[in-house]
Structure formats: structure tokens, C-alpha cells
N, C-alpha and C positions, 0 to 999 in steps of 0.2 A: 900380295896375292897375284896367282896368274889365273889365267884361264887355256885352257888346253883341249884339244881333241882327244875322244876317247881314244882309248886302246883297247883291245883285247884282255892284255894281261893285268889291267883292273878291275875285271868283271868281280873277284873275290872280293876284293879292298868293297868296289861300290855295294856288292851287298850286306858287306858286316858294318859300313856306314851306315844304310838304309834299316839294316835291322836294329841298331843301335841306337839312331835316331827313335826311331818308332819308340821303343822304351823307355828313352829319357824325356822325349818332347812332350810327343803324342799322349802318352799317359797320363796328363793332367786332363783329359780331354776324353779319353775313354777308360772304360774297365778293363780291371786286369787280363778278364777270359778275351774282351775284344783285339784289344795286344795282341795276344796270344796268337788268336787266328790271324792277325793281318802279318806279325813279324817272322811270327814262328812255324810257320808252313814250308813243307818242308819245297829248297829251293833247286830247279834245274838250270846250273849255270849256262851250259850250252841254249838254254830258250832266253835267258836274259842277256848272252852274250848277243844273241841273233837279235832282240829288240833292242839291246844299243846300236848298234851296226846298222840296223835298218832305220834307223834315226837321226836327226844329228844329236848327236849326246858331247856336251861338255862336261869338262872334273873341272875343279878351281882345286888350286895348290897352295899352301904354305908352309913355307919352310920344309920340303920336298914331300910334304905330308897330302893326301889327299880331305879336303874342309869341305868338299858338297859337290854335288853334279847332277844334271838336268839335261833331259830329252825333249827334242820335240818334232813331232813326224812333221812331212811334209802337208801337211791337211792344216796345220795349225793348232793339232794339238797336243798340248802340253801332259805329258805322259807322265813323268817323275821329277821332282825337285827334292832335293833333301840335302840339309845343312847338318854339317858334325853339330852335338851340344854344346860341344863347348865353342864353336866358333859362329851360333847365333847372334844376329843384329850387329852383326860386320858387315851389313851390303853386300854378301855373298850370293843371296838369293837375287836378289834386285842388278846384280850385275850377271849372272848367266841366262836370267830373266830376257833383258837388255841383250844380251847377245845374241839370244833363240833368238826373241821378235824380229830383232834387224835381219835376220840372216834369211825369214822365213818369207816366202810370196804369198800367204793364204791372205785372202781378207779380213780375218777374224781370227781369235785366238783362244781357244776353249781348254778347260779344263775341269777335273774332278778333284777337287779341295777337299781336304778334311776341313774337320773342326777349328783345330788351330792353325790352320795355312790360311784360312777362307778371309780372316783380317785382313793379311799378308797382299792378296790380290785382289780386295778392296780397295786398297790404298794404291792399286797399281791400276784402277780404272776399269776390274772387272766388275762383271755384274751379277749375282745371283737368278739364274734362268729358275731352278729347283732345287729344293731338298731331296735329297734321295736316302733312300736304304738298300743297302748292299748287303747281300748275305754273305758269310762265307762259312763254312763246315757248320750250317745250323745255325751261327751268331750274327744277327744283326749291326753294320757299321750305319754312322749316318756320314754322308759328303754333300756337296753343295758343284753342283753343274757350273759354271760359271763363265762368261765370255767377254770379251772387251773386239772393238773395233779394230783391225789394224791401224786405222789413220789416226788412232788416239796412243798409238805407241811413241 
């Protein structure tokens, strides 16, 4: 596996990973209609291209394949992670993880966890601040605020 700076010309690739993920992962975790609204909305490349770009966003690679990518502003917070299914519990997350934190000056590192990430950054020293619910088009998600220390990275 590598890890790499976004491009540009992966903005498609990272969202038919992200919506991809959502479906296979995510869905032990939520209903089908919740899916629905969080994957299947319909998506403006040019405003995802612009929140990578205005982030640092890494890909990790295998075998010239894109296996997951993570954003993280300069504020310290953690915007998007998301692992292909089939290449969960390879230390993909935990190493772009690892590579935001180092790279980042904030004091703290915050994020909004779903359901089944919120283990994920348990185990990495975050802490549950809230439960939340987020709406979207009418359907309730639930997530989990979460923060860890910088100096515990």
C-alpha cells in the first residue's frame, strides 16, 4: 500500500468508493431508506473536488487501485475516511489516520463518526463528546462527535 496526495482526477473514483462503502459497510448499521439518503444523494463533483483541495486529503493505493482516502482540514477536523470493503482491517484507515494527525498543527482532532466508524476511533483514543442526529431529505442518521487530544496522537 502507498499513500498519496489527492488529485483532481480522483474526485469520481473517491466518490463511487464512498458510495460503495456506505452500501456494503455502513448497512449493517443503518436502514436501507438511511443508505439511501446518505449514499444516494445526488453528488456535485466540482463541490467535492473543491473540499478535497481545500483539505489535505490523502488516497492509499493497491496495486494501482484506489483502497480508501481521508481528509482533514486545517482546524483538525477529520471530514472523511472511508475504506473499499474489501480492503477493511488492513490498517488502511489507521495509517491515513496517522498521516492527517502528523501532518496537522490543531490541538485536537474532531470528528463525526457513524455508527460503525465510532469503534474505529475509540481504539484510536477518541472520545465520544455526543450522540447526534442528522437529518437528511426527512430521514434521521445517528453519529457520534468525537475528539481526541493532539498530544495523544
Amino acid at each position: 500500500m502507498r499513500i498519496r496526495p489527492y488529485c483532481p482526477d480522483d474526485c469520481p473514483k473517491l466518490i463511487h468508493l464512498f458510495k460503495d462503502t456506505i452500501h456494503r459497510v455502513n448497512a449493517k448499521d443503518y436502514t436501507p431508506e438511511q443508505i439511501a439518503v446518505w449514499a444516494d444523494a445526488p453528488i456535485d463533483l466540482n463541490k467535492w473536488n473543491e473540499r478535497f483541495e481545500h483539505s489535505h486529503t490523502l488516497v492509499a493505493v493497491i496495486d494501482n487501485e484506489i483502497a480508501g482516502f481521508a481528509n482533514m482540514e486545517e482546524s483538525g477536523y477529520l471530514d472523511c475516511l472511508y475504506v473499499h470493503a474489501d480492503h477493511q482491517r488492513k490498517g488502511i484507515a489507521s495509517t491515513l489516520c496517522d498521516a492527517l494527525e502528523a501532518s496537522c498543527q490543531a490541538s485536537a482532532f474532531i470528528t463525526e463518526a457513524s455508527i460503525t466508524a465510532s469503534s474505529f476511533f475509540l481504539k484510536r483514543g477518541y472520545d465520544i463528546l455526543k450522540k447526534q442526529t442528522v437529518v437528511r431529505s426527512g430521514i434521521e442518521l445517528t453519529n457520534f462527535v468525537m475528539c481526541k487530544s493532539a498530544s495523544n496522537s
